[in-house]
C-alpha positions as CSV (number, residue, x, y, z in Angstrom):
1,X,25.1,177.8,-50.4
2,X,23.6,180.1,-52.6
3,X,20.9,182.6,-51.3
4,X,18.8,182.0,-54.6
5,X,19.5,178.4,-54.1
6,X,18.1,178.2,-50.6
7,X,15.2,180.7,-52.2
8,X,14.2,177.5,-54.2
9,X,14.2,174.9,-51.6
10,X,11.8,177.0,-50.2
11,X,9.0,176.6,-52.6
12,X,7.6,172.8,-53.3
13,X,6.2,173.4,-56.7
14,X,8.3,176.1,-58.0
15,X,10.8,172.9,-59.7
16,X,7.7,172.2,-62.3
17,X,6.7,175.8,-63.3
18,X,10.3,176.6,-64.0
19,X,10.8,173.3,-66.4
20,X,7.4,174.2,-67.9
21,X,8.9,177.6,-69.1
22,X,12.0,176.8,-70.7
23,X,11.4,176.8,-74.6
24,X,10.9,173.4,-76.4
25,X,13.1,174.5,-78.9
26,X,16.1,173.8,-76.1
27,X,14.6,170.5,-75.3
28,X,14.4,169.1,-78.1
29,X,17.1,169.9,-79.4
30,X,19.2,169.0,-76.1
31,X,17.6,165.4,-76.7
32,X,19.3,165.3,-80.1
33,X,22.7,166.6,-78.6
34,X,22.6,164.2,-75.7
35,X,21.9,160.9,-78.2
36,X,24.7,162.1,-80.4
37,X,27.2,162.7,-77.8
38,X,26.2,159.4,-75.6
39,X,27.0,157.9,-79.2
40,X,30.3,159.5,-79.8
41,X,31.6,158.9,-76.7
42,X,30.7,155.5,-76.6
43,X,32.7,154.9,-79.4
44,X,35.5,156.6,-78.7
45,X,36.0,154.9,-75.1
46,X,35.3,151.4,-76.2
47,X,38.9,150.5,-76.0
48,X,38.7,152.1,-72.5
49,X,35.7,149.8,-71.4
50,X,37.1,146.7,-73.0
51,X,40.6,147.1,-70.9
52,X,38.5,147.6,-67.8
53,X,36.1,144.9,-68.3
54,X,39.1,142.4,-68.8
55,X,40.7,143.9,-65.2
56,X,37.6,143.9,-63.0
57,X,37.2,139.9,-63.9
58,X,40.5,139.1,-63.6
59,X,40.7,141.0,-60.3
60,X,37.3,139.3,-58.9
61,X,34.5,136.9,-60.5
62,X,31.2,138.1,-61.2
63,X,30.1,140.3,-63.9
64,X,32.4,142.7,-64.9
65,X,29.2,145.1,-65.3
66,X,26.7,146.6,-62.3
67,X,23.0,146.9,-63.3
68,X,21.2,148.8,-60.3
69,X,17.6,150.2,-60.2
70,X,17.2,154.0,-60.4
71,X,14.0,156.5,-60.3
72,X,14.2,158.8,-63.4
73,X,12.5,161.1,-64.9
74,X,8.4,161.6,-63.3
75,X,9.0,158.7,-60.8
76,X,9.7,156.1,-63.6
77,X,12.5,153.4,-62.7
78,X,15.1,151.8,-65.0
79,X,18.9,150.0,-64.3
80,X,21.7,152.1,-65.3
81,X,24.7,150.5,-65.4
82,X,28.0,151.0,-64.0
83,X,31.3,149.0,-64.3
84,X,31.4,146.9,-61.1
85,X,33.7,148.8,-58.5
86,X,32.9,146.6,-56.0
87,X,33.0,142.6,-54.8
88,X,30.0,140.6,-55.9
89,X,28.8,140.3,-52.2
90,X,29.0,144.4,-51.4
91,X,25.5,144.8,-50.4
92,X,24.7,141.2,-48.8
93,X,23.7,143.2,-45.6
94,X,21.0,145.5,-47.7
95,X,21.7,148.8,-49.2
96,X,23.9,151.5,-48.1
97,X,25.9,154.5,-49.2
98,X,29.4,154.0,-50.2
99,X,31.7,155.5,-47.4
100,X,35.4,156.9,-47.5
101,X,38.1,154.5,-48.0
102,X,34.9,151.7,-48.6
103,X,36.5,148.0,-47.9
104,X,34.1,147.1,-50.1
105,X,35.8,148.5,-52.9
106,X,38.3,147.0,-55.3
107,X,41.3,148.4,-56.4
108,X,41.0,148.4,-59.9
109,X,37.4,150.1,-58.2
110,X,39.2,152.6,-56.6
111,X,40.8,153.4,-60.0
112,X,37.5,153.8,-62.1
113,X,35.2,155.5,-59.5
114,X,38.4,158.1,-58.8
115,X,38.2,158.6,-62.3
116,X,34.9,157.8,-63.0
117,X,35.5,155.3,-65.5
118,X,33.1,153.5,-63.4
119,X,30.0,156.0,-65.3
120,X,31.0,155.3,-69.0
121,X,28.4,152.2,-69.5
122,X,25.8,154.9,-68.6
123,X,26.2,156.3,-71.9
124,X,23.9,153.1,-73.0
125,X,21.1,154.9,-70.7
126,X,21.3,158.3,-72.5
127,X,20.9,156.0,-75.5
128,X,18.0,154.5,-74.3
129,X,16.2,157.6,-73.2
130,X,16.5,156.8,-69.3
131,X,18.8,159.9,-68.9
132,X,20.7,162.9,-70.1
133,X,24.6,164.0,-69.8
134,X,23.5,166.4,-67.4
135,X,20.8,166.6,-64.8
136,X,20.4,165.5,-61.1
137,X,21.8,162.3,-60.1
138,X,19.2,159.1,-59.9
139,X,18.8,157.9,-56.8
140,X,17.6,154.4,-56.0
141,X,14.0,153.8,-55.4
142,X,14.9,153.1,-51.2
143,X,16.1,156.6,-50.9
144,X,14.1,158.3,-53.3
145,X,11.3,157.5,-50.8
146,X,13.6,157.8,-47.6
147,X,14.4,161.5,-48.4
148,X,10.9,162.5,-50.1
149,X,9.8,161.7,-46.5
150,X,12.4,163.5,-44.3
151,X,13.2,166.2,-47.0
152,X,10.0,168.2,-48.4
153,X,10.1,168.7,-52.1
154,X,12.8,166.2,-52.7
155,X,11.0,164.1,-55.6
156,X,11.1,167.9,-57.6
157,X,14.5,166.6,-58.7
158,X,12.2,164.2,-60.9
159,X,10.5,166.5,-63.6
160,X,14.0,166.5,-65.6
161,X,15.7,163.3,-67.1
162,X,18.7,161.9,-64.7
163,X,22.3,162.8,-65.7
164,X,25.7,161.6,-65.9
165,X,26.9,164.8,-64.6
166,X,25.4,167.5,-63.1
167,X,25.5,170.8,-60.9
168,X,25.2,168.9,-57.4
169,X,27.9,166.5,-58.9
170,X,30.3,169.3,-59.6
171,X,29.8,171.4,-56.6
172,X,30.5,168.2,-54.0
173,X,29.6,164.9,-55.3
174,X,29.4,162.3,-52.6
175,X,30.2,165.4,-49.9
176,X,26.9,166.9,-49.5
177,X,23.8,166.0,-47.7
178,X,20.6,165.1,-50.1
179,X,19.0,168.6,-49.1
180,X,22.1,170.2,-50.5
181,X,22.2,168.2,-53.1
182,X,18.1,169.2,-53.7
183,X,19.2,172.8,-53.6
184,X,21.4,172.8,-56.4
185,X,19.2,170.5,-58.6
186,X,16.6,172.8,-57.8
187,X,18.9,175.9,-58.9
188,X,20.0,173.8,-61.9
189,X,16.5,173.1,-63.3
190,X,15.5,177.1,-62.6
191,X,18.6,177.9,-65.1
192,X,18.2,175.4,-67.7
193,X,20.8,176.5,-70.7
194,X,23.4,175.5,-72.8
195,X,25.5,178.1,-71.0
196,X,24.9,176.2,-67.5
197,X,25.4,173.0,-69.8
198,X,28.8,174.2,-70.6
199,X,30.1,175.4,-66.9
200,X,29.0,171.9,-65.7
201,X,31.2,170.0,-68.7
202,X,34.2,172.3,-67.7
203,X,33.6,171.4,-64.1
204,X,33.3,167.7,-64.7
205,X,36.5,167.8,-66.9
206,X,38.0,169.2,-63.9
207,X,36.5,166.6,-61.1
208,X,37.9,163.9,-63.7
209,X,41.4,165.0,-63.7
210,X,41.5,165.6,-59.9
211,X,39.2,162.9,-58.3
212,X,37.7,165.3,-56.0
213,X,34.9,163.8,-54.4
214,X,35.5,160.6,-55.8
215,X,34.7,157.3,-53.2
């Protein structure tokens, strides 16, 4: 890890001063790129999404879509939604991480999570204004609160809108533990840019065509 990423971790409030300084000029006009691209891509992967939808219901019943709750931006919650991975009954003994090689998991699952197929419907939620194409990745309200408690400055990740991608995401993905995960949200929001927007759209194009970290 990073020494100026561990500098971060080390200061509780120093996620909200650092969002607070980067020009508006770059929000707003990140908000306007992120509606425009969530719409062109949803678009353009349509036929994508339909094929999938028809092989996840012919594989198992159930919904071929996943609607889970999600803390967002400044603690508020919404559902993002995922194409289902996994069997209808995958969390009837309460909610947990998925693992390596997850039984759980489905094989045309496997396929879309490995290539994160799985993400596309998410698109709707950058439409919607529950997330962005890039930022820290939501967490569900159980371990929001699980690693706010065990992890100090953890809920920091919050001040910026969710993403479908993001620097944690590209630098180990399922593979790191929430406080490393924390450290490089934090050192994402402290270099807010379309320059660090760029190198994480390169890296995810490159964790597509690979799978790494992919479960």
């Amino acid at each position: 890890m990073e020494a100026k990423q561990k500098e971060l971790f080390s200061n509780e409030g120093i996620g909200t001063e650092l969002y607070k300084s980067k020009s508006r000029s770059y929000l707003i006009l990140r908000s306007m790129m992120d509606f425009i691209l969530a719409l062109i891509g949803l678009i353009i992967t349509c036929p994508i999404l339909l094929f999938f939808l028809i092989a996840i219901r012919l594989e198992s019943p159930g919904s071929a879509f996943f609607f889970q709750e999600r803390v967002g931006i400044n603690g508020k919650k919404f559902f993002i939604i995922k194409l289902r991975s996994m069997g209808i009954n995958a969390e009837k003994n309460g909610a947990q991480w998925a693992s390596k090689d997850d039984p759980r998991v489905t094989k045309v699952g496997a396929f879309i999570r490995k290539t994160r197929i799985d993400e596309i419907p998410q698109l709707i939620n950058i439409l919607k204004g529950d997330m962005s194409l890039i930022g820290p990745r939501p967490e569900r309200p159980i371990f929001t609160e699980e690693f706010s408690r065990e992890i100090s400055g953890f809920k920091n990740r919050l001040i910026v809108k969710p993403g479908l991608t993001g620097w944690a995401q590209v630098n180990g993905g399922y593979d790191i533990t929430p406080e490393e995960k924390l450290h490089l949200d934090l050192y994402y929001i402290k270099n807010l840019s379309f320059f660090m927007d760029f190198k994480i759209i390169i890296k995810t194009v490159k964790v597509i065509i690979t799978g790494e970290g992919a479960r």
